[in-house]
C-alpha positions as CSV (number, residue, x, y, z in Angstrom):
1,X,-72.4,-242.4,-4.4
2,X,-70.5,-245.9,-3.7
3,X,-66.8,-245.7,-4.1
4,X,-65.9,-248.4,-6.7
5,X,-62.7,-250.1,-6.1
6,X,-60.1,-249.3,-9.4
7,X,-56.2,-250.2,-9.3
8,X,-53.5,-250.1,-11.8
9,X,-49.7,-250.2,-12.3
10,X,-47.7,-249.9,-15.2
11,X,-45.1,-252.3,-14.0
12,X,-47.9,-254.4,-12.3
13,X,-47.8,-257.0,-8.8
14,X,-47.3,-260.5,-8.8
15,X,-51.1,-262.5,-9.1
16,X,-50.5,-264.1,-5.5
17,X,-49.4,-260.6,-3.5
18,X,-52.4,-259.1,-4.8
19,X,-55.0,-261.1,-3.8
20,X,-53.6,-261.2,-0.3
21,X,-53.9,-257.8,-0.2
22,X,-57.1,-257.3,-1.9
23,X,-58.9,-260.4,-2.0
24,X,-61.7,-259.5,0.3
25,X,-62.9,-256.5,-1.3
26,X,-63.1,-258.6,-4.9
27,X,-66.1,-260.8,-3.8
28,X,-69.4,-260.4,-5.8
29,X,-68.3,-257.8,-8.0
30,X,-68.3,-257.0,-11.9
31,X,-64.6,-256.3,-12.7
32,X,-62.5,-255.3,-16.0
33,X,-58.7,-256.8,-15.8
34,X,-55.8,-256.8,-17.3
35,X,-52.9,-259.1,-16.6
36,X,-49.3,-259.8,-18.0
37,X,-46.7,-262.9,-17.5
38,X,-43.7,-262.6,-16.7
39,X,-42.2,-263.9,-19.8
40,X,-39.8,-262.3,-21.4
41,X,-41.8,-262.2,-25.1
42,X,-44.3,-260.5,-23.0
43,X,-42.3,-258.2,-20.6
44,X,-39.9,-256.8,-23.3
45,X,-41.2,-253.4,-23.8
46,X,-40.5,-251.8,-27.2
47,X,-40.4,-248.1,-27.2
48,X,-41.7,-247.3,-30.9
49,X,-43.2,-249.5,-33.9
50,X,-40.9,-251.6,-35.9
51,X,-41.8,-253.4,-39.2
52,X,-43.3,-256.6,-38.1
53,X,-43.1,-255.6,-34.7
54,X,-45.8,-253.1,-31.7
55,X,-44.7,-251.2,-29.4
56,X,-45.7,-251.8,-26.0
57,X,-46.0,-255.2,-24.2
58,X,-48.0,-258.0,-24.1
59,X,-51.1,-257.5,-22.0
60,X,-54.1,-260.3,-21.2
61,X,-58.0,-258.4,-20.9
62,X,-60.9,-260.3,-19.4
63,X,-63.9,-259.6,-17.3
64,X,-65.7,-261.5,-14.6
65,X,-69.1,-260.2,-13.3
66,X,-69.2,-262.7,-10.5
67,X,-65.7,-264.3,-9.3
68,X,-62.7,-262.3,-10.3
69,X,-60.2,-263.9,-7.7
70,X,-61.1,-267.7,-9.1
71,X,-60.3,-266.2,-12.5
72,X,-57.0,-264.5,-11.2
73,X,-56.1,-267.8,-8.8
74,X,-56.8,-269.7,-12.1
75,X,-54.0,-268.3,-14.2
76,X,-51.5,-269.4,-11.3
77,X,-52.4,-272.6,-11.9
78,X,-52.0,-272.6,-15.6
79,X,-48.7,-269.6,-15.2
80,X,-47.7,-271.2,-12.0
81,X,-47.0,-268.5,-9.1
82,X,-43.4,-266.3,-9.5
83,X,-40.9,-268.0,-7.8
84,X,-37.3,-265.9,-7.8
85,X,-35.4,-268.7,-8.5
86,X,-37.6,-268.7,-12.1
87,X,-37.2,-264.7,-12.9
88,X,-39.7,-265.5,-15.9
89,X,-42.7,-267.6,-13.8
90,X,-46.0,-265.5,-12.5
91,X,-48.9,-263.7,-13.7
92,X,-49.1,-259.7,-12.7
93,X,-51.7,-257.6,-12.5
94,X,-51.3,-253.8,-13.8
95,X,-55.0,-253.0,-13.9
96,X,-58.3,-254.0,-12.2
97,X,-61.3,-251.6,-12.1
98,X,-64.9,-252.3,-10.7
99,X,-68.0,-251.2,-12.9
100,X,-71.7,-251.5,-11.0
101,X,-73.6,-254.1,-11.2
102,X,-77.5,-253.6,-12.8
103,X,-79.9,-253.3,-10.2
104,X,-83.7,-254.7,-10.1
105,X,-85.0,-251.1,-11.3
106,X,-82.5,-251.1,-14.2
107,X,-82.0,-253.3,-17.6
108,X,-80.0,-253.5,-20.4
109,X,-76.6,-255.5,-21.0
110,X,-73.8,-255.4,-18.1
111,X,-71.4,-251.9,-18.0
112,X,-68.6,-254.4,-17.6
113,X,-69.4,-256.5,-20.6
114,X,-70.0,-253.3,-22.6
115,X,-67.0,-251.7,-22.0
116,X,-64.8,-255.2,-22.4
117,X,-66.3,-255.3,-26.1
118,X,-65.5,-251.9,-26.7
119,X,-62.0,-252.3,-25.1
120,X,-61.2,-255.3,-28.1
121,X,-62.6,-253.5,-31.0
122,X,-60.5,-250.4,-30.3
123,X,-57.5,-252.4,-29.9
124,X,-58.2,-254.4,-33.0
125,X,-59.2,-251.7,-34.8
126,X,-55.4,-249.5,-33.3
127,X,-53.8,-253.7,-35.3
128,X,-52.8,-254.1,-31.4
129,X,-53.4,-258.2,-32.0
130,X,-50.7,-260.6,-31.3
131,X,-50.6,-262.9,-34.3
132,X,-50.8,-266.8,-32.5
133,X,-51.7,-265.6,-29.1
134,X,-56.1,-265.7,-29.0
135,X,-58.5,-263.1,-29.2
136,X,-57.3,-261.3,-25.7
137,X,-54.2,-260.6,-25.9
138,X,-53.1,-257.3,-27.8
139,X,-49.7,-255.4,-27.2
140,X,-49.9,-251.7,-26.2
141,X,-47.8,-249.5,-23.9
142,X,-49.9,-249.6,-20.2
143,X,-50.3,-246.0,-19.9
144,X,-52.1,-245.7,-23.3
145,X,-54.2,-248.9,-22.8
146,X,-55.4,-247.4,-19.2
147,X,-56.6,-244.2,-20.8
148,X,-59.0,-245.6,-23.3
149,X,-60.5,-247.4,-20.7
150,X,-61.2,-244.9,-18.6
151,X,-62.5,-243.2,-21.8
152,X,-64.8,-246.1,-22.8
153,X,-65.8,-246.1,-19.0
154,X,-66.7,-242.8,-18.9
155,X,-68.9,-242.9,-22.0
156,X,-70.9,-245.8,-21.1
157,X,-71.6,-246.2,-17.2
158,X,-74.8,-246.5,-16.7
159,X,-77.8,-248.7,-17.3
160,X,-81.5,-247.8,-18.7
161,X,-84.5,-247.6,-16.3
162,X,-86.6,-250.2,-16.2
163,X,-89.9,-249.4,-18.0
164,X,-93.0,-250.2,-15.2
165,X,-96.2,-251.7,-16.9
166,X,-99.0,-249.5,-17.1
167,X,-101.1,-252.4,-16.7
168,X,-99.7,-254.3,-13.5
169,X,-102.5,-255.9,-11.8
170,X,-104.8,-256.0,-14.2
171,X,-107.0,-259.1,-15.0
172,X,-106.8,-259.9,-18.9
173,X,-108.9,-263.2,-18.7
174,X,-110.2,-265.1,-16.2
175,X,-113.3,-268.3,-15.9
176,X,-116.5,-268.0,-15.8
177,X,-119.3,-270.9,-14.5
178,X,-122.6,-271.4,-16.2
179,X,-125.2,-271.7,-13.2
180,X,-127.6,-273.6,-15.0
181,X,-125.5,-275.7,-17.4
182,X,-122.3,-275.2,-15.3
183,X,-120.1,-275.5,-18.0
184,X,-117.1,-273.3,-17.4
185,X,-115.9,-270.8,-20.1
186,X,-113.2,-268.2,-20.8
187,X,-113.5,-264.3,-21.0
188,X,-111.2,-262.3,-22.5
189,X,-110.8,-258.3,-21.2
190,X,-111.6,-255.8,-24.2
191,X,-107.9,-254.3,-24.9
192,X,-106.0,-257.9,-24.5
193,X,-104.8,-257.8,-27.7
194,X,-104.0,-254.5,-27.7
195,X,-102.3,-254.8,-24.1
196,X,-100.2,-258.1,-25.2
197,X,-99.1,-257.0,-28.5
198,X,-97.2,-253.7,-26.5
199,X,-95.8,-255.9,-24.2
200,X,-94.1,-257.7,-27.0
201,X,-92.9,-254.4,-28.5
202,X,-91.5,-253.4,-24.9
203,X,-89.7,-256.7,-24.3
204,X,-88.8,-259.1,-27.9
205,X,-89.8,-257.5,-31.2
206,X,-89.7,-260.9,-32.5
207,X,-92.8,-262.0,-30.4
208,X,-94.5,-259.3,-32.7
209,X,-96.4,-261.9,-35.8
């Protein structure tokens, strides 16, 4: 079985180190993230809960299933890259795990997508929201955010086989001529109802009328 590609660091690496070091084995690839700023609002780790206040720091999750360097490249632009002079500039990346992609024999909805959804919910569900700051970005201590992925990951890693038709090939209309008027007509095979009424079970129950 293909290795997939999985890193993580509680105290994270600056956005710009880590693609040099990693960009060429990002292309293509469904991906689960989680970044941080340098900020100190985000950075400031508290140890245990406080009234009005989480303990952890401030984490950013996302997903790409196609380019996850453009999405990491783009928060340099907004974030700018970490300059030393500017101790509070930079994205960093603690976590970056690969999930496979669906192939032609398979269906259903992406791993990476599933497990992103699942990620949230658990995390709003654990009141690990950061009032004012969107719908991504939750604060948690690293170590504990790492393991329920790897729990949700484990639980929900792989994809359905694709069903094949039992009727592939086979001719459910076609034209016939007339010879002596020839006017042309259409003829139906005996089970075409029967035949397009599973295929709308199999694929959209709302096709069924």
């Amino acid at each position: 079985m293909r290795r997939l590609y999985m890193y993580q660091n509680t105290r994270g690496v600056q956005v710009r180190d880590f693609l040099e070091a990693n960009e060429a084995r990002l292309k293509d690839k469904h991906f689960l993230y989680v970044v941080s700023t340098n900020l100190e609002e985000d950075t400031y780790l508290r140890r245990r809960n406080t009234r009005g206040s989480k303990e952890g720091i401030n984490v950013k999750i996302g997903m790409s299933q196609s380019g996850v360097t453009a999405r990491l490249k783009s928060y340099t632009h907004m974030s700018s890259n970490f300059d030393p002079r500017f101790p509070q500039s930079g994205i960093r990346v603690l976590f970056l795990k690969q999930f496979p992609r669906r192939t032609s024999g398979e269906t259903g909805s992406s791993i990476v997508a599933r497990v992103e959804t699942r990620l949230k919910q658990i995390l709003r569900e654990m009141d690990r929201s950061v009032d004012g700051r969107g719908s991504e970005v939750f604060r948690i201590q690293p170590e504990e955010l790492f393991q329920i992925i790897e729990d949700i990951g484990n639980a929900d890693a792989s994809y359905e086989p694709r069903r094949q038709s039992e009727r592939f090939g086979k001719n459910l209309l076609w034209m016939i001529t007339d010879s002596g008027t020839w006017k042309q007509a259409m003829m139906f095979a005996e089970d075409y109802d029967e035949v397009l009424l599973r295929t709308a079970e199999d694929n959209d129950i709302n096709l069924v009328g």
